[in-house]
N, C-alpha and C positions, 0 to 999 in steps of 0.2 A: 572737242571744240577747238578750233585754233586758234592759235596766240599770233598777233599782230604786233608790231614794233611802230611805234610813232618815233618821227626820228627829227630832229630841229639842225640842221647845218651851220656851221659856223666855220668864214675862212680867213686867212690872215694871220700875222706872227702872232696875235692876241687868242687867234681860236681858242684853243685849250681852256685859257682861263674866261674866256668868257664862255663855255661850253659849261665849264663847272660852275659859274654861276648859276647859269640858268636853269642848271638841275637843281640848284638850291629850292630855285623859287617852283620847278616844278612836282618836287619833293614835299612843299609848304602846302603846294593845291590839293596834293594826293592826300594827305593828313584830314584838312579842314573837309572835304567833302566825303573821306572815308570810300574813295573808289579803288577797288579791287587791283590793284599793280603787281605784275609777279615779277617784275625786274626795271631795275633803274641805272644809269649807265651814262658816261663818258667813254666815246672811245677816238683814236686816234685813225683817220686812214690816210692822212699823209702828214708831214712834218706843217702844213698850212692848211689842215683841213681836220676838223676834228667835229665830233656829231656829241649830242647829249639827246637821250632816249628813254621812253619807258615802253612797256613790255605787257598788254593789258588782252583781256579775252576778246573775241572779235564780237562777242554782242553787248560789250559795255565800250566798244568801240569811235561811235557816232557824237554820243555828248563831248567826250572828251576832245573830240576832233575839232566840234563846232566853237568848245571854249577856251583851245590852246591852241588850234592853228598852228599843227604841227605843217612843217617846207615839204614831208612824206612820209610813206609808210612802205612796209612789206612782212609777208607773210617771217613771222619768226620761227626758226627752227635752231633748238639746241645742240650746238655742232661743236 
């Protein structure tokens, strides 16, 4: 089955830390509803542009899509 990356953008000097907030709170969602996550993540692709992610199978895909409204997705491969 493949794994999908929901991915949430954030730019500006502030990125980072607002990146890692909002793993906070997407971290909180994943708990109370008990959905299946295989990875969760902050990562940096420029010094103004930083992403916060989670890493979920592509048929528990859809709900999470419709209730986090994530900015995109792509297929995950661990590289």
């Amino acid at each position: 089955m493949r794994k999908l990356k929901l991915i949430w953008d954030f730019r500006g000097p502030e990125s980072q830390k607002i990146a890692e907030h909002h793993l906070i709170h997407l971290k909180e969602y994943v708990s109370i509803t008990n959905v299946n996550v295989s990875l969760t993540g902050v990562e940096a692709l420029t010094e103004m542009h930083h992403i916060a992610f989670l890493v979920v199978q592509e048929s528990e895909m859809k709900p999470l899509r419709d209730a986090l409204k994530p900015h995109r997705g792509q297929v995950y491969s661990a590289s």
